[in-house]
MMTF fields as JSON, N, C-alpha, C and O atoms, coordinates in Angstrom:
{
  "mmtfVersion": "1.0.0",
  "mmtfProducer": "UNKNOWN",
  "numBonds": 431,
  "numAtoms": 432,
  "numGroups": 108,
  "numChains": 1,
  "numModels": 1,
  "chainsPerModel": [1],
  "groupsPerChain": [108],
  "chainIdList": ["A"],
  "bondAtomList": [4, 2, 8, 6, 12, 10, 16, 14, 20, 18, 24, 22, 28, 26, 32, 30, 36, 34, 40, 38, 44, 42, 48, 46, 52, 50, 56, 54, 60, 58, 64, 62, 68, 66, 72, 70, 76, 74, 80, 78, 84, 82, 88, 86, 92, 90, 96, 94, 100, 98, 104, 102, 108, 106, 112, 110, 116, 114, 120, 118, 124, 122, 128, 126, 132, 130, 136, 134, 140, 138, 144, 142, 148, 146, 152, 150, 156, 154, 160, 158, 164, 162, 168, 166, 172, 170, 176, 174, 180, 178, 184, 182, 188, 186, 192, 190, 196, 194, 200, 198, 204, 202, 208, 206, 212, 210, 216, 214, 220, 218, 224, 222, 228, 226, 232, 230, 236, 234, 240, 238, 244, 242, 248, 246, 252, 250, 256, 254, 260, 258, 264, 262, 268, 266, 272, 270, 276, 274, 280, 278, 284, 282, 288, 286, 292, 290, 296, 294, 300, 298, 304, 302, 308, 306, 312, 310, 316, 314, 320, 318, 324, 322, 328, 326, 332, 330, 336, 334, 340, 338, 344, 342, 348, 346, 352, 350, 356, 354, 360, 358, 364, 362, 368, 366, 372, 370, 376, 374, 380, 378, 384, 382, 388, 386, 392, 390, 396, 394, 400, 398, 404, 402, 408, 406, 412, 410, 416, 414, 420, 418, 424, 422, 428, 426],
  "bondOrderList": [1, 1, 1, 1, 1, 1, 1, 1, 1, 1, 1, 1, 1, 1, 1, 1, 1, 1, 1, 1, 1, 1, 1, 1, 1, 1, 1, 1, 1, 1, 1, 1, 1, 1, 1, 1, 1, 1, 1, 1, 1, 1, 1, 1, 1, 1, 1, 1, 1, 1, 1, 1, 1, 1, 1, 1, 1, 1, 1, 1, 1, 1, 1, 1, 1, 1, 1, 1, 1, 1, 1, 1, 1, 1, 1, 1, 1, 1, 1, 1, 1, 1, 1, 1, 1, 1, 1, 1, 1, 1, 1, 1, 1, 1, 1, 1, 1, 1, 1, 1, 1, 1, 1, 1, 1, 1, 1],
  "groupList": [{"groupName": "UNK", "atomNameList": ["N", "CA", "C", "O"], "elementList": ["N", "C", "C", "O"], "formalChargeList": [0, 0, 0, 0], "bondAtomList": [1, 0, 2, 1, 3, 2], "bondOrderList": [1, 1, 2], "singleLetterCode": "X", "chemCompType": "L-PEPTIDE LINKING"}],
  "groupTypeList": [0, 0, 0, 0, 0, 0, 0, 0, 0, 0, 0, 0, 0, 0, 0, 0, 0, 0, 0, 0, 0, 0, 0, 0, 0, 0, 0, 0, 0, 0, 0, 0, 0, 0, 0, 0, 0, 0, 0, 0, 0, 0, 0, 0, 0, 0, 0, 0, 0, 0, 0, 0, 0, 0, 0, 0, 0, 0, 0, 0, 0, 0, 0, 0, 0, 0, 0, 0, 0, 0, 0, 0, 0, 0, 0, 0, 0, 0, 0, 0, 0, 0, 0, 0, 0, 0, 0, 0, 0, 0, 0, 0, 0, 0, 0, 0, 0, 0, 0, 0, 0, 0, 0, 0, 0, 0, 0, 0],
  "groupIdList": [1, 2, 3, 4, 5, 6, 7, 8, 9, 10, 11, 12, 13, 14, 15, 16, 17, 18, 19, 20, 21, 22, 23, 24, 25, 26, 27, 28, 29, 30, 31, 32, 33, 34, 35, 36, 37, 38, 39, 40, 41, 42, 43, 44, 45, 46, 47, 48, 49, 50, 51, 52, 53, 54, 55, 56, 57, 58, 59, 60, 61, 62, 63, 64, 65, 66, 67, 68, 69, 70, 71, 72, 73, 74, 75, 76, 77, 78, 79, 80, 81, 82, 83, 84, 85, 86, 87, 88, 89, 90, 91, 92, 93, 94, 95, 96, 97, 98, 99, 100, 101, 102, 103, 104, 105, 106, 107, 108],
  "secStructList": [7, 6, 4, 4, 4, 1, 1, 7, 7, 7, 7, 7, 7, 3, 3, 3, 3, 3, 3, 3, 3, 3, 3, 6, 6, 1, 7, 7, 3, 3, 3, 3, 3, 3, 3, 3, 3, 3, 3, 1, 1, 1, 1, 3, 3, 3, 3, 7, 1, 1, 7, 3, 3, 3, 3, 3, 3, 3, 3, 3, 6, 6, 3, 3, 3, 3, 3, 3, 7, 7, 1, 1, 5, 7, 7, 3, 3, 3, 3, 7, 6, 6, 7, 7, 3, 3, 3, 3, 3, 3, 3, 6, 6, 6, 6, 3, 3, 3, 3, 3, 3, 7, 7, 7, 3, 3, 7, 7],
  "xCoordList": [27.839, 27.574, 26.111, 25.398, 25.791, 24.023, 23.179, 22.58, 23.274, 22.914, 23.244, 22.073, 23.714, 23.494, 22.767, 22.511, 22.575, 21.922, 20.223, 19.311, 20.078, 18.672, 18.087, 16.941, 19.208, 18.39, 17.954, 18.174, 16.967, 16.102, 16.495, 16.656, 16.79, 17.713, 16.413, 15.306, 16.749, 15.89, 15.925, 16.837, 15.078, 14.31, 14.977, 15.427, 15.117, 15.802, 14.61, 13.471, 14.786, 13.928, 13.621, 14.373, 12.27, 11.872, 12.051, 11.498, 12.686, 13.247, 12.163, 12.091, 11.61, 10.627, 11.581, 11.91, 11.922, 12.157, 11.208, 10.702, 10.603, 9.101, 9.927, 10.375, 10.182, 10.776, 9.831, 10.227, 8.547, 7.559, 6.424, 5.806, 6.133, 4.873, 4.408, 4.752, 3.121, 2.015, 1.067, 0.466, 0.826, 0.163, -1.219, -1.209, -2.337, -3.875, -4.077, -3.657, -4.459, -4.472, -3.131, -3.15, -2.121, -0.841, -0.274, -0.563, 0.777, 1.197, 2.372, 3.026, 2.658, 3.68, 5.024, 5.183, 6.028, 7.505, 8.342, 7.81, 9.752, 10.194, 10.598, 10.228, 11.04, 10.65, 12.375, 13.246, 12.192, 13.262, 12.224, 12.512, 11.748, 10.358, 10.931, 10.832, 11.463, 11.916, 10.582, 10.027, 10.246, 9.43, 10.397, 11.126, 10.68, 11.198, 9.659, 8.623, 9.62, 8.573, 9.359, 10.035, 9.234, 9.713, 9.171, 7.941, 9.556, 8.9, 9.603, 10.78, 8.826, 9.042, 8.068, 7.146, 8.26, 7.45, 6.244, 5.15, 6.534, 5.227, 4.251, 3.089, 4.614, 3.553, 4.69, 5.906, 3.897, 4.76, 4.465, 3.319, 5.264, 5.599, 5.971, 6.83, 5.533, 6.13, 6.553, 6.094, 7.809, 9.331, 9.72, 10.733, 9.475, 10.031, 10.649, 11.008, 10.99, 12.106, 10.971, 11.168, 9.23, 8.52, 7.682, 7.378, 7.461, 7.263, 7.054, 6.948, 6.933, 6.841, 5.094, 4.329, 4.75, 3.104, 3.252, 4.207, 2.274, 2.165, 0.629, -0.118, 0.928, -0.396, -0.986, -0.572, -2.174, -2.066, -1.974, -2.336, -1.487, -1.099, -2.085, -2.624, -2.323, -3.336, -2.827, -1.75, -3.342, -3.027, -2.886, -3.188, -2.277, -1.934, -0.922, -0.519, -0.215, 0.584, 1.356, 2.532, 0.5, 0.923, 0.949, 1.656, 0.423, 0.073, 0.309, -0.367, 1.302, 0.945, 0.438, 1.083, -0.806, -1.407, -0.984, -1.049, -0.42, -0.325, -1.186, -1.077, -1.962, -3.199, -2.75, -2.382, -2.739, -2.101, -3.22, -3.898, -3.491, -4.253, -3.174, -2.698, -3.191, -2.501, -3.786, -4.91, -2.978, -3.631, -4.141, -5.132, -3.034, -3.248, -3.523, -4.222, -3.163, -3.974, -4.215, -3.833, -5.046, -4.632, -4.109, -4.761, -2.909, -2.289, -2.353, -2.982, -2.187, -2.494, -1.236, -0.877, -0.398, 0.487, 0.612, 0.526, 0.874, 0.896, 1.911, 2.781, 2.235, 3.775, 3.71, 3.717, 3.646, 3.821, 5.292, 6.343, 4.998, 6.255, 7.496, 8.638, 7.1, 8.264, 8.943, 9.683, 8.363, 8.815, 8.256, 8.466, 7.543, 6.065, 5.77, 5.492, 5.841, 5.254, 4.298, 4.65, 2.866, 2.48, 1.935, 1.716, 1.856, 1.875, 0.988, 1.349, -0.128, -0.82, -1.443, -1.787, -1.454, -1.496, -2.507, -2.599, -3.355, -5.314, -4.675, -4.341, -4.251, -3.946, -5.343, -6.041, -6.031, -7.004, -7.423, -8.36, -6.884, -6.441, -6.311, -5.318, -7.317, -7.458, -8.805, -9.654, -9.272, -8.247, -7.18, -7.176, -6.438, -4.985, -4.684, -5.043, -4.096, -3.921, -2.382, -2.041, -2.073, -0.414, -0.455, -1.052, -0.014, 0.098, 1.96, 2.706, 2.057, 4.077, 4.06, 3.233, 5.117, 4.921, 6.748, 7.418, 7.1, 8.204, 8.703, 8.492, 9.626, 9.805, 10.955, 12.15, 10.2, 10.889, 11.666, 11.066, 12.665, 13.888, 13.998, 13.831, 14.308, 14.235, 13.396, 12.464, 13.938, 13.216, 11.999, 12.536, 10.876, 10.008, 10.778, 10.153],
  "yCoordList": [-29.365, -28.336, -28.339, -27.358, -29.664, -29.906, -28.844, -27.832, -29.291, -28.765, -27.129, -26.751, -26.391, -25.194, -24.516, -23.329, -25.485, -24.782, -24.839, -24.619, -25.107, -25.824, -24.783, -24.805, -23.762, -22.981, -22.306, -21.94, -21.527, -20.432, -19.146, -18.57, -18.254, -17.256, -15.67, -15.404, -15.242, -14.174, -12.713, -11.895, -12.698, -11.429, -10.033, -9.838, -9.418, -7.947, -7.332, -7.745, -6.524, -5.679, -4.541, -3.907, -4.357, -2.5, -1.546, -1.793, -0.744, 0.007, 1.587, 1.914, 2.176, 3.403, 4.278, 3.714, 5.576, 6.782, 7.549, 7.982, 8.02, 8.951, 10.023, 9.826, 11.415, 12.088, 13.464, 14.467, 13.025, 14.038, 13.385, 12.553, 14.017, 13.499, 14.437, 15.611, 13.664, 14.818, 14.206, 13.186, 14.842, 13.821, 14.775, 15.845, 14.001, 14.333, 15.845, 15.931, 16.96, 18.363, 19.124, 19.948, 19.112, 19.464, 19.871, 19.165, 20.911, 21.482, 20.377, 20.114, 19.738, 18.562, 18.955, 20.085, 17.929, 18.425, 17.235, 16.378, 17.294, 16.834, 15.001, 14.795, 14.09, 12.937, 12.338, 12.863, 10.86, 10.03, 8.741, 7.657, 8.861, 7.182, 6.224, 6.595, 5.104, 3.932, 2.64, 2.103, 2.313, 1.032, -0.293, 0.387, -1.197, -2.049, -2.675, -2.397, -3.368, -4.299, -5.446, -5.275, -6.574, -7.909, -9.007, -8.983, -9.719, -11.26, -12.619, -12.526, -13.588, -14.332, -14.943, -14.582, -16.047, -17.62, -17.378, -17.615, -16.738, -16.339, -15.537, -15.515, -14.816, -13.511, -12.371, -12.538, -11.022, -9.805, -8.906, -8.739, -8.534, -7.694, -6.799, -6.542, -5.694, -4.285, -4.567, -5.354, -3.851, -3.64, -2.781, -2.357, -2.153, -0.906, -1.099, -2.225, 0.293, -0.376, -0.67, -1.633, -0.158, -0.208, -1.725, -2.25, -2.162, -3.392, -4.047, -3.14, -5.485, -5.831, -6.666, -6.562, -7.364, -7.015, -7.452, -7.126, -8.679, -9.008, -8.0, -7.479, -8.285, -6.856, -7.884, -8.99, -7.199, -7.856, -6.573, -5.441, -6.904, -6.482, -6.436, -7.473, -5.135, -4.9, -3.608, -3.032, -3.433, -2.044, -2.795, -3.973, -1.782, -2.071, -1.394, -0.53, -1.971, -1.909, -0.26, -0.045, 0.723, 2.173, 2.308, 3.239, 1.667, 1.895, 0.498, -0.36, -0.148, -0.923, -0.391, 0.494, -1.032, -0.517, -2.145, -3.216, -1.707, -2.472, -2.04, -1.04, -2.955, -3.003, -3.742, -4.908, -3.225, -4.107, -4.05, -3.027, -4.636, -4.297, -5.202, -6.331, -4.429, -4.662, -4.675, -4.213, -5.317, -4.642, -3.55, -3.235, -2.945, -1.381, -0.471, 0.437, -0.313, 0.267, -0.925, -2.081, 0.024, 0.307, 0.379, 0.96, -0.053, 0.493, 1.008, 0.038, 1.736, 2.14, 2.44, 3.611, 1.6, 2.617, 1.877, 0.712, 3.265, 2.768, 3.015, 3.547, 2.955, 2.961, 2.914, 2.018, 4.395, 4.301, 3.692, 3.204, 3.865, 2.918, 3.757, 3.295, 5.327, 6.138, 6.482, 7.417, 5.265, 5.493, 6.178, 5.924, 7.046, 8.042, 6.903, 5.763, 7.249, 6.446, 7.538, 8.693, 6.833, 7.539, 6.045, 4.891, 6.523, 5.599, 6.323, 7.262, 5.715, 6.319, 5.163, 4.007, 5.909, 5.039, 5.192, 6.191, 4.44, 4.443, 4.036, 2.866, 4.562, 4.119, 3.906, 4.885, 2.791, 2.626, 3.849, 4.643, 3.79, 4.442, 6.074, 6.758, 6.352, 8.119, 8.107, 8.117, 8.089, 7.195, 8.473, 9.522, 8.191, 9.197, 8.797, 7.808, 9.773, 9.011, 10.316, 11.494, 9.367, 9.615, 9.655, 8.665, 10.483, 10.033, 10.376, 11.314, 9.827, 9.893, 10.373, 10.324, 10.752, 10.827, 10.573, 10.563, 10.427, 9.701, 9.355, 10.151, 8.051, 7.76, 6.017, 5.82, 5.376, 3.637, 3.242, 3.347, 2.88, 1.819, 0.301, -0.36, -0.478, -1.656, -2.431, -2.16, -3.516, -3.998, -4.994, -5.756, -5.046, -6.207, -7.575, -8.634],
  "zCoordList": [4.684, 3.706, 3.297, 3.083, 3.229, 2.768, 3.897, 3.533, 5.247, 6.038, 5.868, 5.848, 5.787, 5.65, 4.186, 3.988, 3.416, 2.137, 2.593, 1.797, 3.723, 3.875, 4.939, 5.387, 5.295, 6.123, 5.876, 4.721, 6.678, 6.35, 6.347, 7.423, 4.688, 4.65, 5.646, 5.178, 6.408, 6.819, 6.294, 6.17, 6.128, 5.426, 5.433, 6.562, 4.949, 5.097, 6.023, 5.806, 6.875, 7.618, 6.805, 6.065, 7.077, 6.337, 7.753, 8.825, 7.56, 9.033, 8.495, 7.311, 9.349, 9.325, 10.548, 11.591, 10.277, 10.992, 11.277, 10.242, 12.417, 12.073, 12.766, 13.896, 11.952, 12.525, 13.253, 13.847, 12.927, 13.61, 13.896, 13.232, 15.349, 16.233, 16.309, 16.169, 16.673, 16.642, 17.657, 17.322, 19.141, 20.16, 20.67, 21.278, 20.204, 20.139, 19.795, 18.642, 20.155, 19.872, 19.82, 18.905, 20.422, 20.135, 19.45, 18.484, 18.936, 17.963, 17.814, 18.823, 16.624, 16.263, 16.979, 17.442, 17.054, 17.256, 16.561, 15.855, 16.859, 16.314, 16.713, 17.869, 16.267, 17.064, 16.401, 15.707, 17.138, 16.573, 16.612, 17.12, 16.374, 16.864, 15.568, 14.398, 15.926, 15.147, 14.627, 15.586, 13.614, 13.649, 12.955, 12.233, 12.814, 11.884, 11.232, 11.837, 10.207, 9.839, 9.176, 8.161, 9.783, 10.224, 9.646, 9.62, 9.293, 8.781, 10.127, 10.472, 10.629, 11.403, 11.739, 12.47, 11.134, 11.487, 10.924, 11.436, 9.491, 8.111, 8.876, 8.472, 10.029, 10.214, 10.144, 10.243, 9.925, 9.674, 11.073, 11.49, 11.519, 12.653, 12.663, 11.819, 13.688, 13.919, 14.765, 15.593, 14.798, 15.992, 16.619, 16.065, 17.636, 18.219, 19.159, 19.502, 19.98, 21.458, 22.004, 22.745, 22.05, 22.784, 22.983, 24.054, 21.803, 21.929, 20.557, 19.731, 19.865, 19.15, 19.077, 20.036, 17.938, 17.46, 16.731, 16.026, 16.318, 14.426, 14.553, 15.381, 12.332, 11.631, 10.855, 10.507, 10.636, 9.177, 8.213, 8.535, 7.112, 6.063, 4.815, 4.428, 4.152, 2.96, 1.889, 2.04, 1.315, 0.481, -0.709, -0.897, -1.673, -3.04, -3.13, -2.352, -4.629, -5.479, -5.167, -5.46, -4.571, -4.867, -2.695, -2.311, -1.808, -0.555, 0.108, -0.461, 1.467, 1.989, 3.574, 4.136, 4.245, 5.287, 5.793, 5.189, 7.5, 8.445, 9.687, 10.397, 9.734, 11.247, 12.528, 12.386, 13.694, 14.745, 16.05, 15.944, 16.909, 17.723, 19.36, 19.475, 19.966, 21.445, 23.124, 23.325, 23.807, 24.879, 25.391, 26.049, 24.835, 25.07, 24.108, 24.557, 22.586, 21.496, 20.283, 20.1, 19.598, 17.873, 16.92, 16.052, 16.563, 15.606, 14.076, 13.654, 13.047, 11.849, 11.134, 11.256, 10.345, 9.483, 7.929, 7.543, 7.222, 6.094, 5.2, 5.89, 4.283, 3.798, 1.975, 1.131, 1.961, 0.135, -0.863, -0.448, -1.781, -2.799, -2.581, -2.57, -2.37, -2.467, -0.941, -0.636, -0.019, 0.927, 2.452, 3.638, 1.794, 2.479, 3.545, 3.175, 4.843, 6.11, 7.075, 7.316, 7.622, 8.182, 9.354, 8.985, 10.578, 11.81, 12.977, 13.686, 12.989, 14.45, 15.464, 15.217, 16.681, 17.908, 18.541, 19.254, 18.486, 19.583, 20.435, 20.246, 21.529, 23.206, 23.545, 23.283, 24.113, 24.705, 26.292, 26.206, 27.088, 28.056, 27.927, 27.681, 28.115, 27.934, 27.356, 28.249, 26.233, 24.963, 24.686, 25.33, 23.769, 24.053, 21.864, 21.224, 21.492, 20.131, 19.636, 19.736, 19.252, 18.637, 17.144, 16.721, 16.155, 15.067, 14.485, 14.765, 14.092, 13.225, 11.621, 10.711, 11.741, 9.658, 9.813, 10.846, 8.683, 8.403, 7.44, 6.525, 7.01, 6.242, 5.946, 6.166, 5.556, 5.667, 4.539, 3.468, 4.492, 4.075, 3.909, 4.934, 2.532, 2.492, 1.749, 0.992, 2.133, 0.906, 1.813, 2.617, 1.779, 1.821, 2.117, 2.177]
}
């Protein structure tokens, strides 16, 4: 019984829906683009089917901004109190750039 009070309880996930893309000059459409934001092994991570990434993490009290940098892009998203998510993608390669708007769930 000792042994199980001692484990490490894991984090609720913040889950993001971006239900509109918008890819470099393009007129937007409609999207299903998933992010989770993750806690694991005291760094914070973005989660997608596409791939996973630790950020670092900044903003305030009213804005949190997550920064990611990959092989292949950039990342930028930020996430107001009321939920408000906005997510864009520097593809290195082109360069090519994606941006999402949306909206995230959960608790920190």
């Amino acid at each position: 019984m000792l042994s199980l009070l001692t484990l490490p309880v894991a984090a609720e996930a913040v889950q993001c829906t971006f239900t509109t893309e918008c890819f470099e000059a393009e007129a937007c459409a409609d999207s299903a683009f998933t992010v989770a934001i993750e806690e694991k092994d005291g760094a914070t991570l973005l989660v997608s089917d596409a791939e996973s990434f630790p950020v670092s993490v900044g903003g305030s009290d009213a804005v949190r901004i997550y920064v990611g940098v990959t092989e292949s892009a950039f990342n930028l998203m930020s996430r107001a109190t009321d939920g408000t998510a906005r997510y864009s993608t520097h593809l290195y390669d082109g360069p090519l750039m994606v941006n999402y708007l949306g909206n995230c769930e959960g608790a920190d």
